[in-house]
Structures are given as structure tokens and as C-alpha cells.
Backbone bond lengths (Angstrom), bond angles and torsions (degrees), N, CA, C in turn:
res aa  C-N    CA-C-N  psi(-1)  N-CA   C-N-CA  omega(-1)  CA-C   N-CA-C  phi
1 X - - - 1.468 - - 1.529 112.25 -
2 X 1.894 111.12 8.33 1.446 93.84 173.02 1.505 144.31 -66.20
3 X 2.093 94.94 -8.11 1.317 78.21 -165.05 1.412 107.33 -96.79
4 X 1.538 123.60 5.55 1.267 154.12 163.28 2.021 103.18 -51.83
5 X 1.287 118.76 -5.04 1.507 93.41 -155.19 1.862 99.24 -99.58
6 X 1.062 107.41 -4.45 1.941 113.48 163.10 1.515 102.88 -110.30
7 X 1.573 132.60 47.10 1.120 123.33 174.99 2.027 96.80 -68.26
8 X 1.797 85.18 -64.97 1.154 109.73 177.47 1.449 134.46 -17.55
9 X 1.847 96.48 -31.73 1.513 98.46 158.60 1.431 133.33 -69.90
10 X 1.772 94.91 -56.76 1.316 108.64 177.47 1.456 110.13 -57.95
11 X 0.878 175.75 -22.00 1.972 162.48 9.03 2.161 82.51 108.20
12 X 1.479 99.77 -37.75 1.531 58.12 -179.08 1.621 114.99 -126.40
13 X 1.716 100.18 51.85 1.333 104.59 131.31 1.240 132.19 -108.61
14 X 1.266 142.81 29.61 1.591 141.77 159.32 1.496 100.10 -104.08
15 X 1.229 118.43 -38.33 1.530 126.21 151.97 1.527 101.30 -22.10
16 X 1.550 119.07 -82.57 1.748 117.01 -147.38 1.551 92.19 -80.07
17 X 1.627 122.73 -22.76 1.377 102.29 -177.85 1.608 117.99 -73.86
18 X 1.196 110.09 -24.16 1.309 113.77 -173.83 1.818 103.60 -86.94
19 X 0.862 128.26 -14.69 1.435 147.09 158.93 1.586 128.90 -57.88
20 X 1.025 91.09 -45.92 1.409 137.95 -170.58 1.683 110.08 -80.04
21 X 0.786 108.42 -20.75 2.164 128.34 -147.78 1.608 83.09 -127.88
22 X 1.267 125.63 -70.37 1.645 124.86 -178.37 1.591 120.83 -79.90
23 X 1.218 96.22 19.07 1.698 81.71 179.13 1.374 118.64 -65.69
24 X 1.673 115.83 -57.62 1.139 147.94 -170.59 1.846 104.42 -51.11
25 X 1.516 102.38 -54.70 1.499 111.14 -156.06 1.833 83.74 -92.79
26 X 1.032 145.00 26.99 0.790 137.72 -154.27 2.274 111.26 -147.45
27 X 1.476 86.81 -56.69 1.807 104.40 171.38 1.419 118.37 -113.23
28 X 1.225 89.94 -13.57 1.827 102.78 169.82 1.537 105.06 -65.48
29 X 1.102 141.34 -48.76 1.748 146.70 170.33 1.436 90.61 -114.43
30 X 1.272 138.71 90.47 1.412 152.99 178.10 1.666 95.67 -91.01
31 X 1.404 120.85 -52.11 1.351 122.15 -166.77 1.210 123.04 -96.03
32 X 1.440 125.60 -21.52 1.610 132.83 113.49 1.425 132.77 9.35
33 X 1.641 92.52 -77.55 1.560 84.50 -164.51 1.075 117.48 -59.70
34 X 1.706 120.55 -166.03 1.565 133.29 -168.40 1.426 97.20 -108.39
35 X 1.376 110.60 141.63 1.464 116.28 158.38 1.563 120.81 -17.00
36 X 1.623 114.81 -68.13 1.247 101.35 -170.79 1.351 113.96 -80.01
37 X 1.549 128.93 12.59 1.298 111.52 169.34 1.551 94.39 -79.39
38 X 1.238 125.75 -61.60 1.648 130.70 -161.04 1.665 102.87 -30.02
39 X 2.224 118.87 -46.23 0.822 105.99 -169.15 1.308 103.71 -97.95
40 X 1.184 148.47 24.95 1.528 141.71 144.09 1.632 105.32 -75.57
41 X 1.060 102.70 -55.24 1.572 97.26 -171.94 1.540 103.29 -66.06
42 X 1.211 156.41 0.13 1.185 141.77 -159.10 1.984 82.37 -119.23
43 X 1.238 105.94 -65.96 1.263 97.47 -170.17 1.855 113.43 -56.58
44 X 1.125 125.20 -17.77 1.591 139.66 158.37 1.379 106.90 -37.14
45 X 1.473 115.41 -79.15 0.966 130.79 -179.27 1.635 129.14 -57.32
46 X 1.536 100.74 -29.71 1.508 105.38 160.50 1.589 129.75 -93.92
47 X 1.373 100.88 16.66 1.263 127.00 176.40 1.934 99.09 -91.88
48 X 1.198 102.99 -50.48 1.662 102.92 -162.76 1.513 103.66 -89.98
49 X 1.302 116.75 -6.38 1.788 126.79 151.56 1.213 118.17 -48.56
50 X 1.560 88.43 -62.04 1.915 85.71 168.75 1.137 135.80 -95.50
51 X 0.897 119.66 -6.28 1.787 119.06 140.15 1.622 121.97 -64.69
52 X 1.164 113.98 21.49 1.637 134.40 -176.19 1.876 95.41 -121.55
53 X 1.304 90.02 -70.35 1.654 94.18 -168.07 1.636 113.70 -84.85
54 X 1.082 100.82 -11.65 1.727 94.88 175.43 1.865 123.99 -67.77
55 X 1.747 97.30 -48.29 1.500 103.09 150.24 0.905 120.02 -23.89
56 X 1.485 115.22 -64.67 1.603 110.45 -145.15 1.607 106.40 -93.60
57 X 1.529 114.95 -11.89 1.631 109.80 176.33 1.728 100.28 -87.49
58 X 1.492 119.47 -9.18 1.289 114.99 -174.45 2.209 102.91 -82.82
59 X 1.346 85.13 -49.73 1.662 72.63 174.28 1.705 121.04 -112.57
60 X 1.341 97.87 41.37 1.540 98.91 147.27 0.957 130.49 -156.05
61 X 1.568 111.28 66.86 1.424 144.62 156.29 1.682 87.21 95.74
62 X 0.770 159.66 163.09 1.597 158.45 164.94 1.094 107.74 118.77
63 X 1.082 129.49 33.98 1.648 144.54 176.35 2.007 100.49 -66.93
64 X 0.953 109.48 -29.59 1.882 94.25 179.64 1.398 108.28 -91.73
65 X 1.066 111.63 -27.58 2.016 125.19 164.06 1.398 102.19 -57.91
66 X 1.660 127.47 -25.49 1.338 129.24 -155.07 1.739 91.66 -93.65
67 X 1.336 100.89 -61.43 1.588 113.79 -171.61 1.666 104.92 -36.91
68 X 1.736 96.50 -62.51 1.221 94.51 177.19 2.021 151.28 -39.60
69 X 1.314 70.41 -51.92 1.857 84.44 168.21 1.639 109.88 -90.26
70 X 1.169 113.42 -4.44 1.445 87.97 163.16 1.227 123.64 -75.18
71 X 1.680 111.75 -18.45 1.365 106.36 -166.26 1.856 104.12 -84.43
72 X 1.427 108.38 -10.04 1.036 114.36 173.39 1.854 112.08 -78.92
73 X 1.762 97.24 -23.49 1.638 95.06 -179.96 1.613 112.85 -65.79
74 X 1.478 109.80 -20.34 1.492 111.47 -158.15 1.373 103.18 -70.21
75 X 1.673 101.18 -35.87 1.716 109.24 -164.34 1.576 94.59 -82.13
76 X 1.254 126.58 -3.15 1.684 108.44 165.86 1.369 108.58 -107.51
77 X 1.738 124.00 -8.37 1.335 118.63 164.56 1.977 108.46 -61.18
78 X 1.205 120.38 -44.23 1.289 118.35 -172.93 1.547 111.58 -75.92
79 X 1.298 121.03 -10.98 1.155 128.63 169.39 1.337 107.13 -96.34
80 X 1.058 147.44 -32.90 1.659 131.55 144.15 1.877 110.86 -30.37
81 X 1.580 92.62 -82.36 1.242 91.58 165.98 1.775 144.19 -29.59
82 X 1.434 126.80 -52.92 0.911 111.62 -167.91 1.707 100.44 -98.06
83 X 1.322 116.53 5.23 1.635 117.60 -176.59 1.563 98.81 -86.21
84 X 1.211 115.98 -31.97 1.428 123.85 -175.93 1.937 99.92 -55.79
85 X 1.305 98.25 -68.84 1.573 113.13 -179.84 1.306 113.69 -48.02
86 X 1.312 122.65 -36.78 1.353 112.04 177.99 1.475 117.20 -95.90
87 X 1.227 120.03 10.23 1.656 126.77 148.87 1.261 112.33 -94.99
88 X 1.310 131.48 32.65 1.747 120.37 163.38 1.540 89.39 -85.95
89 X 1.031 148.05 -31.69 1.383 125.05 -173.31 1.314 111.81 -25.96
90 X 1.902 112.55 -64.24 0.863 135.41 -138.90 1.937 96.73 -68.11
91 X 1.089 109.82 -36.56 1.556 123.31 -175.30 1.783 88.64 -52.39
92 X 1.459 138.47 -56.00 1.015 131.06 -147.24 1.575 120.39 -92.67
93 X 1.754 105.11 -15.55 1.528 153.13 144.28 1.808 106.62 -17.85
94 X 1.962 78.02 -77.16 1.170 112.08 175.47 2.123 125.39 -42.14
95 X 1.590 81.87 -55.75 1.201 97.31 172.96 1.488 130.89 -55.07
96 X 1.237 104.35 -49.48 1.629 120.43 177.39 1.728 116.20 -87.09
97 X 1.479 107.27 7.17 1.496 106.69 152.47 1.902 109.88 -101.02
98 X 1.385 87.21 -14.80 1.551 75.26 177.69 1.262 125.76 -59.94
99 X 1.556 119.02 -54.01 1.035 138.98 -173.03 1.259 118.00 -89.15
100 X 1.728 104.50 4.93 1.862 104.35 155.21 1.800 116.54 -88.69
101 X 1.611 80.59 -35.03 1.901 88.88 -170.47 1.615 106.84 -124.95
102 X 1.887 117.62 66.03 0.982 102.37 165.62 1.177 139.28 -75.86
103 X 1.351 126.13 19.40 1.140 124.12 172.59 1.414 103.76 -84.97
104 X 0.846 120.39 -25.12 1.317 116.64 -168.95 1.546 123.38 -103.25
105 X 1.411 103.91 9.88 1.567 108.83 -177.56 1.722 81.52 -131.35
106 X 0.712 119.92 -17.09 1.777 107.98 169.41 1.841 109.47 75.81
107 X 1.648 111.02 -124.04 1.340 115.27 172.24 1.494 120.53 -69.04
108 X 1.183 109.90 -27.30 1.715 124.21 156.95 1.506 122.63 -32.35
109 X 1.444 118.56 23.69 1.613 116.00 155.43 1.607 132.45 -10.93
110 X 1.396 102.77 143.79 1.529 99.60 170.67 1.923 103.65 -36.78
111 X 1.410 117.72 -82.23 0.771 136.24 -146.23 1.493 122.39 -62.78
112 X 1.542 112.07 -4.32 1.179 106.50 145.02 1.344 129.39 -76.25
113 X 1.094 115.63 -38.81 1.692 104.32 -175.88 1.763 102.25 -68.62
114 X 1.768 117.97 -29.72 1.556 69.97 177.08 1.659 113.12 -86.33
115 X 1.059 126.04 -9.22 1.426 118.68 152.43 1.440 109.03 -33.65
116 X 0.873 134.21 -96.65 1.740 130.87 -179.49 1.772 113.16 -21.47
117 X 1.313 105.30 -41.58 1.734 102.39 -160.08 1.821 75.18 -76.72
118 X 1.534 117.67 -49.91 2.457 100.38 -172.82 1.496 97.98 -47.62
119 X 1.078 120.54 -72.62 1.679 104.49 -150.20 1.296 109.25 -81.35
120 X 1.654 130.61 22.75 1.474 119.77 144.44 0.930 100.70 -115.56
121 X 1.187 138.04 35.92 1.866 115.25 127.45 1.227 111.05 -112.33
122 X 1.494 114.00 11.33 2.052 108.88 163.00 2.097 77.75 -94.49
123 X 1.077 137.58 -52.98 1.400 121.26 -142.85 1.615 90.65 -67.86
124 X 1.412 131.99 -49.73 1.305 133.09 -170.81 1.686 117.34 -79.04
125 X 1.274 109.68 4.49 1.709 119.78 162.98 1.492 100.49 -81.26
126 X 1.354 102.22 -58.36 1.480 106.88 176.28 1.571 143.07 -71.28
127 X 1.305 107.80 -8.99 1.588 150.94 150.17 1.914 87.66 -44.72
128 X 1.376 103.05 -91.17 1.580 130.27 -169.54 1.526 85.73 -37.57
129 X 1.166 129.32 -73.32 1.317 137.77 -159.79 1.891 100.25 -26.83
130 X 1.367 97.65 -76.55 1.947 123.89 -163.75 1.510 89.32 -53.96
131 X 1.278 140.67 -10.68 1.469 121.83 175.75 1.344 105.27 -96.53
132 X 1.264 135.01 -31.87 1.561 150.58 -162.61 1.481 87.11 -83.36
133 X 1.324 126.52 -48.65 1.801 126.28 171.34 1.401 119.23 -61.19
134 X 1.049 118.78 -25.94 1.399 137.90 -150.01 2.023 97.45 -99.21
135 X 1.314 107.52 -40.49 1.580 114.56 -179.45 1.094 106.34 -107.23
136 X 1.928 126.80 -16.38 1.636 95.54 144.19 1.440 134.36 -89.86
137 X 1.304 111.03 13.74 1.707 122.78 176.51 1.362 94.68 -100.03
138 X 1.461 143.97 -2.42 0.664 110.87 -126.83 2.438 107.95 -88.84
139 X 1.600 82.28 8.55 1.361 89.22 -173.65 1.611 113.33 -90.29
140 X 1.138 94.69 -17.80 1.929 127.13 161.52 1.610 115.21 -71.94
141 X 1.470 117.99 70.07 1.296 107.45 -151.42 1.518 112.26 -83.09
142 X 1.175 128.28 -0.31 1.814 153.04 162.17 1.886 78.86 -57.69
143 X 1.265 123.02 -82.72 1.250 130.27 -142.92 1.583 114.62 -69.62
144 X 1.472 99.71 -49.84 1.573 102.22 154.71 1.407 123.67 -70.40
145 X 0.679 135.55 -39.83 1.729 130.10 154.20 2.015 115.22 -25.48
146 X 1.719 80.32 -73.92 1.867 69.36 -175.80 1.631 101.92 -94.68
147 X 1.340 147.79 25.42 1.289 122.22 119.40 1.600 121.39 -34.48
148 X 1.145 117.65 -74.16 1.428 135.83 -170.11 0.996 91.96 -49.85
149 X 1.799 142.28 -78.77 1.517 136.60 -143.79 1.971 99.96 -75.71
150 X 1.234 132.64 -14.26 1.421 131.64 175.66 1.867 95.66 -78.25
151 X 1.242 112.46 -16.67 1.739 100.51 173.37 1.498 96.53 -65.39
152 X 1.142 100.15 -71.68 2.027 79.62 -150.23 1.372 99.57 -37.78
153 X 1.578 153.60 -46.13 1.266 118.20 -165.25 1.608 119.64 -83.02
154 X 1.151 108.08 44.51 1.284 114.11 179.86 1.544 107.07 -131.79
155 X 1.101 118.66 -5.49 1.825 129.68 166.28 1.287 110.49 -117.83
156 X 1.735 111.58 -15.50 1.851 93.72 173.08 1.293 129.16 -66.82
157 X 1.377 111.13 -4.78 1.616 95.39 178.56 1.809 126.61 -68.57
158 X 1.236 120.50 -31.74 1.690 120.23 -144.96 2.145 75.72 -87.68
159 X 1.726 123.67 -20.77 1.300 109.60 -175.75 1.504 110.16 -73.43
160 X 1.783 109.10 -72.54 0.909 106.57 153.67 1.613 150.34 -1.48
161 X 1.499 91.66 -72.54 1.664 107.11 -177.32 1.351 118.69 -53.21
162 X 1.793 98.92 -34.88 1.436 100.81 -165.84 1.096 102.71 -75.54
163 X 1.660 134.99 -48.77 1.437 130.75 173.85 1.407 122.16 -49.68
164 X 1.237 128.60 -35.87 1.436 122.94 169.47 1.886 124.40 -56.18
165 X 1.433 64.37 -38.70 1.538 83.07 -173.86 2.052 109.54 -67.95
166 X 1.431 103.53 -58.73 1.515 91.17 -177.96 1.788 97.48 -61.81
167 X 1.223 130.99 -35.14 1.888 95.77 -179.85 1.330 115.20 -62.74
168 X 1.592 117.02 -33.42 1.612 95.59 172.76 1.190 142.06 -72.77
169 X 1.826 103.29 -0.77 1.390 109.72 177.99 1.305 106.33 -97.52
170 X 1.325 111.80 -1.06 1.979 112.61 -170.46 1.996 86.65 -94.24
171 X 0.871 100.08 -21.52 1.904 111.62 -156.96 1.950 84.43 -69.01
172 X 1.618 111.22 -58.67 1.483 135.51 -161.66 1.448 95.56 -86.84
173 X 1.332 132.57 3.36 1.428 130.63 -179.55 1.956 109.33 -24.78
174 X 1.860 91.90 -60.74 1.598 88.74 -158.00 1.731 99.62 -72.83
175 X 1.059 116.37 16.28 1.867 105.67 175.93 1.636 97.86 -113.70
176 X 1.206 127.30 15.47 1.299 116.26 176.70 1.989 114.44 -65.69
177 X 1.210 124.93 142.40 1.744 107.53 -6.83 1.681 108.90 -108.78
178 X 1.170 110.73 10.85 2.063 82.66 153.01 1.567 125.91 -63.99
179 X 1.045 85.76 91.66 2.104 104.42 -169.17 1.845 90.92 -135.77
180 X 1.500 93.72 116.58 1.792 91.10 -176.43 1.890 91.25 -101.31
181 X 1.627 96.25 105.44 1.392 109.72 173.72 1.376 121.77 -67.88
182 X 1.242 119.14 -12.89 1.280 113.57 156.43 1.269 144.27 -50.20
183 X 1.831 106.09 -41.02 1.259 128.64 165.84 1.549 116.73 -21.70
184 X 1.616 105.29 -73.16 1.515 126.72 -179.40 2.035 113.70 -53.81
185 X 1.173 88.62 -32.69 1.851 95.05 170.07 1.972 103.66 -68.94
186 X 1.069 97.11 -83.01 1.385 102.08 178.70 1.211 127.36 -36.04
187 X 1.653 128.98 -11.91 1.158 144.98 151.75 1.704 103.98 -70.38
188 X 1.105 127.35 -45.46 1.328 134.64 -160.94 1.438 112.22 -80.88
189 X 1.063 112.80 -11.71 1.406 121.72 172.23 1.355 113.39 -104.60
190 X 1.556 134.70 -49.20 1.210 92.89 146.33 1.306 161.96 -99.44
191 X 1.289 81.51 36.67 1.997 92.29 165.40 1.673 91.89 -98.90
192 X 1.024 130.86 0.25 1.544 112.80 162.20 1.517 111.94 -108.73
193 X 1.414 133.48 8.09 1.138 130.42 166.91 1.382 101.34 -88.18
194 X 1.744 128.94 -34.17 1.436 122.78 -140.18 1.890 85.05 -90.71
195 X 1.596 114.48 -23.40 1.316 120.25 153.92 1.471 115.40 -44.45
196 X 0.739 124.99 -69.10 1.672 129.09 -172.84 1.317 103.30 -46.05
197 X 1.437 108.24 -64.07 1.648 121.62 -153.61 1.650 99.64 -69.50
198 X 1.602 135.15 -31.08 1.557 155.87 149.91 1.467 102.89 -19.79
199 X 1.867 92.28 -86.06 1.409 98.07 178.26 1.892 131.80 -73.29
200 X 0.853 83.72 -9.57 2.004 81.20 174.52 1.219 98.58 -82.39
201 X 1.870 137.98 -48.61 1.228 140.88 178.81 2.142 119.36 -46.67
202 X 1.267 95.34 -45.88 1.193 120.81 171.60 1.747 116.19 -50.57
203 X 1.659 99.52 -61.33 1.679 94.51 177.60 1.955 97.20 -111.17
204 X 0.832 113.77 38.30 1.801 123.94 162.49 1.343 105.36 50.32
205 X 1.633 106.53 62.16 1.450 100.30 -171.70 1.859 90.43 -127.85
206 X 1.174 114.61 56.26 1.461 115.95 -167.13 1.485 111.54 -63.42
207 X 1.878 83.55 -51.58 1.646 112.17 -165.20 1.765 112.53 -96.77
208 X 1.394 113.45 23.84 1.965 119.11 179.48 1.297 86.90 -102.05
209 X 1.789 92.70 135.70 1.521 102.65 167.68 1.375 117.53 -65.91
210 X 1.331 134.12 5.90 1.422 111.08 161.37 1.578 115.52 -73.65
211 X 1.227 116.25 -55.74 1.558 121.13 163.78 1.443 110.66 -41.45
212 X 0.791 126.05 -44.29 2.094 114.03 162.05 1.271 124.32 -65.44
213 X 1.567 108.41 -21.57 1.493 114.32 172.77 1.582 104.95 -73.35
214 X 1.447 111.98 -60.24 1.536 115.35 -179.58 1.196 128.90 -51.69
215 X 1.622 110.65 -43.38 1.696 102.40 153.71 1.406 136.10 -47.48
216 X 1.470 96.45 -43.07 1.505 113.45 177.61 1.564 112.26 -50.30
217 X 1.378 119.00 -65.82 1.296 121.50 177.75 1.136 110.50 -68.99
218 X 1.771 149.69 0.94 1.310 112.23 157.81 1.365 93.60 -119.88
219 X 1.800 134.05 35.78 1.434 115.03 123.08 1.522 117.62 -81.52
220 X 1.132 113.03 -30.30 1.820 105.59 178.07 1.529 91.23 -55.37
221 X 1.230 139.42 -68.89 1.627 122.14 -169.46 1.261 125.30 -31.12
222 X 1.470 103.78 -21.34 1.924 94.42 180.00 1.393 111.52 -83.97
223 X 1.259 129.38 4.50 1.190 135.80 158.25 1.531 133.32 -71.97
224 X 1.634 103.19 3.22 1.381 118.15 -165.28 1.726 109.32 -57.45
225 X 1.284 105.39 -40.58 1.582 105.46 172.88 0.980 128.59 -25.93
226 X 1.905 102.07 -95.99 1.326 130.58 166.66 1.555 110.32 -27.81
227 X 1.641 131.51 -73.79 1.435 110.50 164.05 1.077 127.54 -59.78
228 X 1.087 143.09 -23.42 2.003 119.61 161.22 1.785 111.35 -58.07
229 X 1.094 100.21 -23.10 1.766 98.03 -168.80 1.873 94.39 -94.23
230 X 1.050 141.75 -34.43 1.615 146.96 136.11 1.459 124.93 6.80
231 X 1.468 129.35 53.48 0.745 119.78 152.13 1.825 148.91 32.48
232 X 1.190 81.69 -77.40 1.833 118.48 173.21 1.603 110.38 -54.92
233 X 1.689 92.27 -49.10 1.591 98.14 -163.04 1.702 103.76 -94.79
234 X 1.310 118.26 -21.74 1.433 122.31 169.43 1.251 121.43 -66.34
235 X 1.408 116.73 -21.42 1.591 134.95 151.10 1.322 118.83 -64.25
236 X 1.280 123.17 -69.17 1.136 124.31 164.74 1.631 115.46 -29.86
237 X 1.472 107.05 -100.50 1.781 109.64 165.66 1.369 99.29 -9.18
238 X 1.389 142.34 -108.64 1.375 136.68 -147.20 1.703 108.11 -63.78
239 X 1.064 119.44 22.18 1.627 128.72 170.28 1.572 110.73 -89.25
240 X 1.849 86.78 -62.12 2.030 104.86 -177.83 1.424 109.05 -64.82
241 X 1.423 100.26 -58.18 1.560 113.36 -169.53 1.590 131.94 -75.92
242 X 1.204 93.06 98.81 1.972 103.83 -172.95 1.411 108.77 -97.93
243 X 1.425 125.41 154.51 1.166 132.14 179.49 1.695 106.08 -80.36
């Protein structure tokens, strides 16, 4: 686990990017938002804390400090998780103001937001997944280790994305709204793949199926289009998803 003992540093750059990406959409309408955003985003953020400090009590000597809060990490991994799921409403919310008041949501189509609400419940299945891997490896500490650290790039996108995205629409202001919002996603992914592919290279985790999982789910994200504009799945979504 030596080469694990500056994880703790590096941990906090997906930290400031994902920080970094939600500030705006996030403290910019601070008093705004809805309850369950405050507690997704809080438990988010105290999710990628301890994937900061857990490293570092694991390899420097603090291994019963380690045991301990992990079991406390699990109960804020499922609270990432199930806070995520119970804000798809809002994606479908989202949707059906679009297409009442497009003038006023501009390139913001129905069919992106339900694009966003499909691939976070494939990104947050697969979220769920890396913790369920992560506590049965967990005696495999190579394996439980980068289970856990391949999560954050499997929830950085909706932080991320969103921050890239409002500078390129502040950047494209005077073409609003022919502003192809996709652009700013498709940037956002791969600066979160070249993340993945960085850190797996770094601690030689090229070839672990979690690093094939994490790629995997933020190439399925570039598909966000095509399923929001999908028919099939816009049926679906307003089938599962109730307010």
C-alpha cells in the first residue's frame, strides 16, 4: 500500500473539479434550491472527503480510525446514491417547462433533460455497483481501494458538466439560443476520461475492471442526445418517474 500513501493528495483534484463545476449552479441560487438538492450535494461532497481522508488514515498507521469511518463512508455512499434517484423528478420537471416556455430555456430542449435523468440512473446503478465491489474486496485492499477511488469518476459528470457548460453558454451568450449544449458535455467527458486513463496509469490499474467500468459509463454518457430525443425512453422515464 506504499504507493497508495499520497493518494490522499491527488483525491483532491476531482474534489476541486467537481467543486469547481457546481459552485455557480449550486450557491449561485443557494436559497432556491430544493431540499433534496442541499442533501445530495452535501452528502456528495462528504462522500469525496472521504475518499480524501480515508487514504491517508489507511497508510499512515490509522488503520482502526480507517475501519471505522468507512463504515460510516458506506452510509453516505447510499445517501449519494439514493438522493441522486430521488431527484430524477426534477429532470422530467425540467423537461415539461421546457417545452412550455421555450423561450425562456433557449437550447435547453425537452430532450435533454430526459437525456440527463437515462444516464443517471445507468451512472448511479453503477455508482451502487463500485461500493458493493469495494466491501466485497474489501479484504483485497489493491481492489477495494480502486473500486472506491474509480467512483468519483462515475458521478463527476452532472457537477462538472454543469460548470463547463454555463461558461460556454456565457462565452456563446450573443448566439443564444442556437448554442449546441452538447458541445460543453462532450468536452467534459473527456477531461473526465483523460482523468481515469491519468489515474489508473499512475497506480497500474489500466487493466481492473473497475477502470473499464468507469470508462464505460462516461462513454455511455455521450449518448445523452440520441436518448433524450428516444421516444421509447421518454415513455419509459415518465412511466417510473413520479413526482
Amino acid at each position: 500500500m506504499s504507493k497508495y500513501k499520497t493518494l490522499y493528495l491527488w483525491m483532491l483534484i476531482p474534489m476541486a473539479f467537481m467543486q469547481l463545476g457546481i459552485f455557480m449552479d449550486y450557491w449561485g441560487d443557494f436559497t432556491d434550491n430544493a431540499w433534496s438538492v442541499h442533501v445530495h450535494y452535501w452528502t456528495g461532497t462528504l462522500w469525496y472527503l472521504y475518499l480524501i481522508i480515508q487514504p491517508y488514515y489507511a497508510t499512515h498507521g490509522k488503520l482502526d480510525r480507517h475501519r471505522t469511518n468507512g463504515i460510516i463512508g458506506i452510509f453516505l455512499a447510499g445517501g449519494v446514491c439514493l438522493t441522486a434517484f430521488s431527484m430524477m423528478n426534477r429532470d422530467l420537471v425540467n423537461a415539461q417547462h421546457a417545452a412550455e416556455k421555450p423561450d425562456q430555456f433557449g437550447p435547453f430542449q425537452p430532450w435533454f433533460f430526459m437525456g440527463v435523468a437515462a444516464v443517471e440512473i445507468v451512472m448511479m446503478a453503477a455508482f451502487g455497483y463500485t461500493i458493493i465491489k469495494s466491501i466485497i474486496h474489501r479484504k483485497k485492499l489493491e481492489d477495494h481501494a480502486w473500486w472506491l477511488i474509480t467512483s468519483v469518476f462515475l458521478i463527476m459528470m452532472p457537477a462538472l458538466g454543469r460548470g463547463i457548460q454555463n461558461v460556454y453558454v456565457g462565452i456563446n451568450s450573443k448566439d443564444w439560443p442556437n448554442i449546441n449544449i452538447m458541445t460543453p458535455l462532450y468536452f467534459t467527458q473527456v477531461l473526465i476520461l483523460l482523468m481515469v486513463f491519468g489515474a489508473a496509469w499512475k497506480y497500474g490499474k489500466l487493466k481492473h475492471p473497475a477502470t473499464y467500468l468507469a470508462v464505460a459509463i462516461n462513454l455511455f454518457i455521450l449518448l445523452l442526445e440520441p436518448m433524450g430525443k428516444s421516444e421509447a425512453i421518454q415513455s419509459f422515464l415518465k412511466m417510473m418517474i413520479k413526482g
